[in-house]
Structures are given as C-alpha cells and as structure tokens.
C-alpha positions in Angstrom: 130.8 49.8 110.6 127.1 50.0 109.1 124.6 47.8 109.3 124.7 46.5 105.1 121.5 47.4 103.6 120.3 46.7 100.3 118.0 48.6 97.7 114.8 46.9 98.9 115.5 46.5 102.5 115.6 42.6 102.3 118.3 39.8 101.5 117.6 36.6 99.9 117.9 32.9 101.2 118.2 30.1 99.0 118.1 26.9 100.5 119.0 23.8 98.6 117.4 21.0 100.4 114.4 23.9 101.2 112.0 20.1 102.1 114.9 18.9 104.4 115.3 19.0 108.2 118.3 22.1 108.5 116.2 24.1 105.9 113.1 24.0 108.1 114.7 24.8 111.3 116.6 27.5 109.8 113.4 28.9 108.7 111.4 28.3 111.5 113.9 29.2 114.1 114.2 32.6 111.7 110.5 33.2 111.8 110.1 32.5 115.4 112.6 35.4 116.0 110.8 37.5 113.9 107.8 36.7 116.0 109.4 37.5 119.3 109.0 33.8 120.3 112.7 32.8 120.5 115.7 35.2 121.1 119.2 35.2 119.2 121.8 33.6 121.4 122.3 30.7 119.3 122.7 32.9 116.2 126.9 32.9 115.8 126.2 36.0 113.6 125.4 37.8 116.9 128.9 37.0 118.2 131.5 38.9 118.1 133.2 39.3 115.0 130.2 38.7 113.1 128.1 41.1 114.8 129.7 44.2 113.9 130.1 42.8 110.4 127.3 44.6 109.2 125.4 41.4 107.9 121.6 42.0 107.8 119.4 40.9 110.3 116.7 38.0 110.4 113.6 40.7 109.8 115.4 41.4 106.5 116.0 37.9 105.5 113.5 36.4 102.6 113.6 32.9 102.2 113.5 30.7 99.0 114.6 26.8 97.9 114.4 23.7 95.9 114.8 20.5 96.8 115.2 17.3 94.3 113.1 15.2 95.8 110.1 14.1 93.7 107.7 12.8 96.8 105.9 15.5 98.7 106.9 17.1 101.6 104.1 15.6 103.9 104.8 12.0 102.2 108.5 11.5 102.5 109.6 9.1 104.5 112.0 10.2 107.5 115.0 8.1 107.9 115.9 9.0 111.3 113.0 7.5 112.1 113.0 4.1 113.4 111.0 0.9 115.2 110.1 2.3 119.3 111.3 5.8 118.6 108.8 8.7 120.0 106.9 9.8 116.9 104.2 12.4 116.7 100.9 12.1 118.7 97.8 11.0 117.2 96.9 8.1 114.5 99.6 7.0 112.5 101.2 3.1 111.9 100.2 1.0 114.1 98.2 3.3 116.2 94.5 3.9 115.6 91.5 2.0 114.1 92.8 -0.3 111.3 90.9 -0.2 107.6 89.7 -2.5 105.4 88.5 -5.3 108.5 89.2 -6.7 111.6 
C-alpha cells in the first residue's frame, strides 16, 4: 500500500492538553527522531499492521495545541511532585540562598 501523502507534504497534530506531560513527550520524543537522537522502536505505528498502513511519518508531522490552563507553562505547579522526591538540579525551594534576611 502507499505511504498516504497529503497536498503539502505534512500532517497536522493537535494536542489538547499541548502544556501537559504526554503532549511534551510526544513532541519531544517526535523531534528527537527527527533529529536522529532517538530511534523508533517504541513507535507502535512502526509495528506491524500499522506499518504498512500508509500513515505518515514523524518528518511529516506538524504539531499544534491548547491547553485550559490559565497559569503559565513554566509556573504550574506539578502534582506528581512531592516532599523528598528528586527534583531538578540547581536553586529551587528550599535549596539556595534565602531572600528577604537571614
């Protein structure tokens, strides 16, 4: 079967949730493919029967979303976050030099 092609060459991804924690892997893991950084064999779409399916691959894919939250990205909390768990390095609650005093 052909590979499905459309006019432009691309197919378009729209992600509701686009600030949440599957949307930005998907993304990611889709641009670090692109990038030759990570290969496909978690990709079920490269499995058989979806791999003669003719659905288009991650270099066409263009990605787009909303999300309802109202806080910014960088500001939302993360609730799978909690007390002792590894965080990211650097300053952040209760590590670094306090403000406002001793």
């Amino acid at each position: 079967m052909p590979a499905h092609k459309t006019d432009t060459g691309r197919t378009g991804v729209w992600l509701v949730g686009a600030r949440g924690s599957v949307a930005t892997t998907t993304v990611v893991g889709a641009l670090a493919i692109r990038a030759g950084l990570a290969g496909t064999g978690g990709m079920v779409t490269e499995l058989e029967p979806f791999a003669e399916a003719g659905l288009p691959g991650v270099d066409e894919l263009v990605f787009g979303g909303h999300d309802v939250a109202e806080v910014p990205w960088g500001r939302r909390p993360r609730p799978w976050r909690r007390p002792g768990a590894p965080g990211p390095p650097g300053p952040g609650p209760g590590r670094g030099p306090r403000r406002g005093g001793a």
